[in-house]
C-alpha positions as CSV (number, residue, x, y, z in Angstrom):
1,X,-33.6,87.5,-42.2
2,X,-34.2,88.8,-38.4
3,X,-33.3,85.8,-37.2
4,X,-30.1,85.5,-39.2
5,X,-29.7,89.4,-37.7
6,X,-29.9,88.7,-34.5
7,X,-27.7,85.4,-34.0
8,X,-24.7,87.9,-35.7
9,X,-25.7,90.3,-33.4
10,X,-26.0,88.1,-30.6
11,X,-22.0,87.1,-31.2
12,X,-20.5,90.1,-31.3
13,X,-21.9,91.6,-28.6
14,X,-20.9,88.5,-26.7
15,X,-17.0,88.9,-28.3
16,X,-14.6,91.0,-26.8
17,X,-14.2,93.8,-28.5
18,X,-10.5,94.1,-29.6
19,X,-11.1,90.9,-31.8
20,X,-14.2,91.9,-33.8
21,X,-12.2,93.1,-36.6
22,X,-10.6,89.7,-37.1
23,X,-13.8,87.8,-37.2
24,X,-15.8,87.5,-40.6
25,X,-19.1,86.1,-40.1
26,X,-21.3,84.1,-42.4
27,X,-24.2,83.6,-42.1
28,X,-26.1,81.4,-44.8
29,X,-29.9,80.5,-45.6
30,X,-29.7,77.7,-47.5
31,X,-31.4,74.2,-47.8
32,X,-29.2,72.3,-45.8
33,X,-30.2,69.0,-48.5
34,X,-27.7,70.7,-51.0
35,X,-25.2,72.0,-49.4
36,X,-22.9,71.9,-52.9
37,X,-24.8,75.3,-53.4
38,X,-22.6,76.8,-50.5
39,X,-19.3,76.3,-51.9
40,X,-18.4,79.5,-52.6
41,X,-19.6,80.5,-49.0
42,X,-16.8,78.4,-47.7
43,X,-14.4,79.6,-50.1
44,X,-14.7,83.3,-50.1
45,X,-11.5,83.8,-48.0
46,X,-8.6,81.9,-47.4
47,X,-8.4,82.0,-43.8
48,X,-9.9,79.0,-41.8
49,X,-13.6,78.5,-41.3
50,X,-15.6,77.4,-38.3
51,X,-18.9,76.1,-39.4
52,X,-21.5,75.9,-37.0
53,X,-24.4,73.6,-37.3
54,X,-26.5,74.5,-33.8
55,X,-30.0,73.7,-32.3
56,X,-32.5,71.3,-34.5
57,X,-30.2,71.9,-38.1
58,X,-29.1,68.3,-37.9
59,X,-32.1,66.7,-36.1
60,X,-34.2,68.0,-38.2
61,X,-32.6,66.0,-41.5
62,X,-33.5,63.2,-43.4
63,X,-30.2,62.1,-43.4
64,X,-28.1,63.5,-41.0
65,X,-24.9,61.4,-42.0
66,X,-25.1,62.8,-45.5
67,X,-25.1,66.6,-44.0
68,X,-22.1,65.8,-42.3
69,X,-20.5,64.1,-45.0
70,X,-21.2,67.0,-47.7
71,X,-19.7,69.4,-45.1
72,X,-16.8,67.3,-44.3
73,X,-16.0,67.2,-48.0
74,X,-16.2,71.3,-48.2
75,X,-13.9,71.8,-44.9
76,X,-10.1,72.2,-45.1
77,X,-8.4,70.9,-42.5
78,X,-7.7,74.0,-40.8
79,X,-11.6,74.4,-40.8
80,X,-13.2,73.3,-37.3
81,X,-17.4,71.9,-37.1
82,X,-19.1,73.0,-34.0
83,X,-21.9,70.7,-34.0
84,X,-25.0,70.7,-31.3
85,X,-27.2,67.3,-31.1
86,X,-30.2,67.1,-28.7
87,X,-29.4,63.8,-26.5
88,X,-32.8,61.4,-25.8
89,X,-34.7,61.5,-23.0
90,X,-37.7,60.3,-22.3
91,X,-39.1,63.0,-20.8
92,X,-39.1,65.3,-24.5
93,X,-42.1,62.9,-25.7
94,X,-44.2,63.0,-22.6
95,X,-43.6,67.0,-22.8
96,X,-44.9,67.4,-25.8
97,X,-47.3,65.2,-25.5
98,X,-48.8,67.1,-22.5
99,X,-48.2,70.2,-24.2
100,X,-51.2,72.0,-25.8
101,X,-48.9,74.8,-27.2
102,X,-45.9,72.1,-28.2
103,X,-48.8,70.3,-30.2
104,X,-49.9,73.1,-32.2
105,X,-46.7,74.4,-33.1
106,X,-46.2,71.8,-35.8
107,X,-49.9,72.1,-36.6
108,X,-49.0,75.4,-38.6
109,X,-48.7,73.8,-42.5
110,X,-52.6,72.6,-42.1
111,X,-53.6,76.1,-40.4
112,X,-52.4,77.6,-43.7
113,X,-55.3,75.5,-45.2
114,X,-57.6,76.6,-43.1
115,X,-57.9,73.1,-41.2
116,X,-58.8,73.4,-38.1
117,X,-56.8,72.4,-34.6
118,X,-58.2,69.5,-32.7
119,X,-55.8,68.6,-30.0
120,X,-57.4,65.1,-30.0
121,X,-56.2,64.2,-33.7
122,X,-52.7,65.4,-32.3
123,X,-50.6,62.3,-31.6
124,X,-46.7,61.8,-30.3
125,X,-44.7,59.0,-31.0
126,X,-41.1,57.1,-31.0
127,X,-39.4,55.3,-33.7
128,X,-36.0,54.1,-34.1
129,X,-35.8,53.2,-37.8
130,X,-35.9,56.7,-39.4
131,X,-32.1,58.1,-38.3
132,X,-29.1,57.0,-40.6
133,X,-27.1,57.1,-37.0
134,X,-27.3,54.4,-35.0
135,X,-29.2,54.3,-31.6
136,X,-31.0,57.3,-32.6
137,X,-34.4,58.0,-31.5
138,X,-37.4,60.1,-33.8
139,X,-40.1,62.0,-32.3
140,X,-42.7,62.0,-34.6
141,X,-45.6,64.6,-34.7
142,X,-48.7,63.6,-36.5
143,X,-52.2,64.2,-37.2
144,X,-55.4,61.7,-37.2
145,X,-57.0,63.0,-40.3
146,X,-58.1,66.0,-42.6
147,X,-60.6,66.2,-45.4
148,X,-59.3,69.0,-48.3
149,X,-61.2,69.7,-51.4
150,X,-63.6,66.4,-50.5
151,X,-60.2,63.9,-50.2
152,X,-60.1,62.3,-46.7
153,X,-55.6,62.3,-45.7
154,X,-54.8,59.9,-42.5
155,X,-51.8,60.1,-40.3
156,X,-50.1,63.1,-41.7
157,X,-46.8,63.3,-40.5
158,X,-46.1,67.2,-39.5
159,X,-42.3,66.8,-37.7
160,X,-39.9,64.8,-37.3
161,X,-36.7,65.2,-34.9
162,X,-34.2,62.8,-33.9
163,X,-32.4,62.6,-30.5
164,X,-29.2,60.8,-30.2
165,X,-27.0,59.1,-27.7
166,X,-23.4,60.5,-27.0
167,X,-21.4,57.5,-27.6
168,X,-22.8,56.9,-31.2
169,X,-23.2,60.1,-32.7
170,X,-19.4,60.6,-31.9
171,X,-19.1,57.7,-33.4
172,X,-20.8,58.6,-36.5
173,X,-18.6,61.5,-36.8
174,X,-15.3,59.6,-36.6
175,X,-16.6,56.6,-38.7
176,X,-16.8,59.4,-41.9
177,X,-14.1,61.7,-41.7
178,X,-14.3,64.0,-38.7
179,X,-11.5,64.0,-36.0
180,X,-13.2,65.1,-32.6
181,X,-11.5,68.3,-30.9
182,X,-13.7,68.4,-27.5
183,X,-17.5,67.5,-26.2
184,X,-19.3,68.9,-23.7
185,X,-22.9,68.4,-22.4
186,X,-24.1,64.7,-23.1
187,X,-27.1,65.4,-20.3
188,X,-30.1,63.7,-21.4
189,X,-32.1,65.4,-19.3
190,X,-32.4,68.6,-21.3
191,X,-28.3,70.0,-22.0
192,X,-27.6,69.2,-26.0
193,X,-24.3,67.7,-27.0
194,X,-21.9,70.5,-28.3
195,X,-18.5,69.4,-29.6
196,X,-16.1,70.3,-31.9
197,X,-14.1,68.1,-34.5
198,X,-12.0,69.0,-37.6
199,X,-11.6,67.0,-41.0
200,X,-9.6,64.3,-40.8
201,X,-6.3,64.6,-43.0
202,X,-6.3,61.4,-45.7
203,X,-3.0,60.0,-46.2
């Protein structure tokens, strides 16, 4: 997993060194649709957990709210989230939009077929029905049409991220059963949301 490797690597070298032998590092490949299957990940010491769910890992779900909830529901209270959220702007679409290399990136599924790239057939759009938070905005990467084994396919869907606003993801997180510690960032103009929250106690 190299790049599993490098993101542990990448931390320690950034922590000072008189604390690396208090810090336990997890790091987990898993389908982030079933998270039940990292239980004992979060239980294989006692001592408190910080669970970090950075770059696309939630814009990139079909339903980010039931992420957050499944991972709520594994955390202690002692645990803490550090969650980062890309913000909307409308400048992401028109980049990738006039980006020949952006476009192909998400062509890579139908390369693997041997379809080949037209950048005409590449199309970027905006929805705001497809997030389970509120306000959201999807970016939605598509292509025209391909013919496989003689069967004509139209408007394949290769990506889909969402972007949020500040104010309602927040709110998302307190309206399940997160407690928010700090945010920083909130700049729609490129800077993602990072903040950090902890399970809420139940009474």
């Amino acid at each position: 997993m190299p790049l599993l490797t490098r993101a542990i690597r990448c931390v320690l070298d950034e922590i000072p060194e008189a604390t690396r032998d208090r810090l336990y590092i997890k790091a987990v490949a898993a389908d982030f649709n079933h998270a039940k299957t990292v239980d004992m990940v979060f239980r294989q010491r006692s001592s408190p957990n910080v669970v970090a769910v950075l770059g696309n890992s939630l814009a990139c779900q079909d339903d980010e709210l039931a992420l957050l909830r499944l991972i709520g529901d594994r955390m202690t209270p002692d645990d803490l989230l550090v969650l980062e959220a890309p913000l909307w702007s409308d400048g992401d679409v028109r980049a990738l939009s006039d980006s020949s290399a952006g476009s192909a990136f998400y062509f890579g599924p139908l390369a693997s077929l041997g379809v080949p790239f037209e950048s005409a057939k590449m199309s970027v759009s905006t929805t705001r029905h497809l997030s389970s938070i509120p306000g959201t905005v999807s970016t939605v990467v598509s292509y025209a049409e391909v013919e496989l084994e003689g069967h004509l396919y139209r408007d394949i869907p290769l990506a889909v991220t969402h972007s949020y606003t500040e104010s309602d993801l927040l709110r998302a997180l307190e309206s399940i059963c997160f407690e928010i510690f700090a945010s920083r960032g909130g700049n729609p103009s490129g800077e993602p949301l990072v903040c950090v929250a902890r399970r809420r106690i139940r009474h």
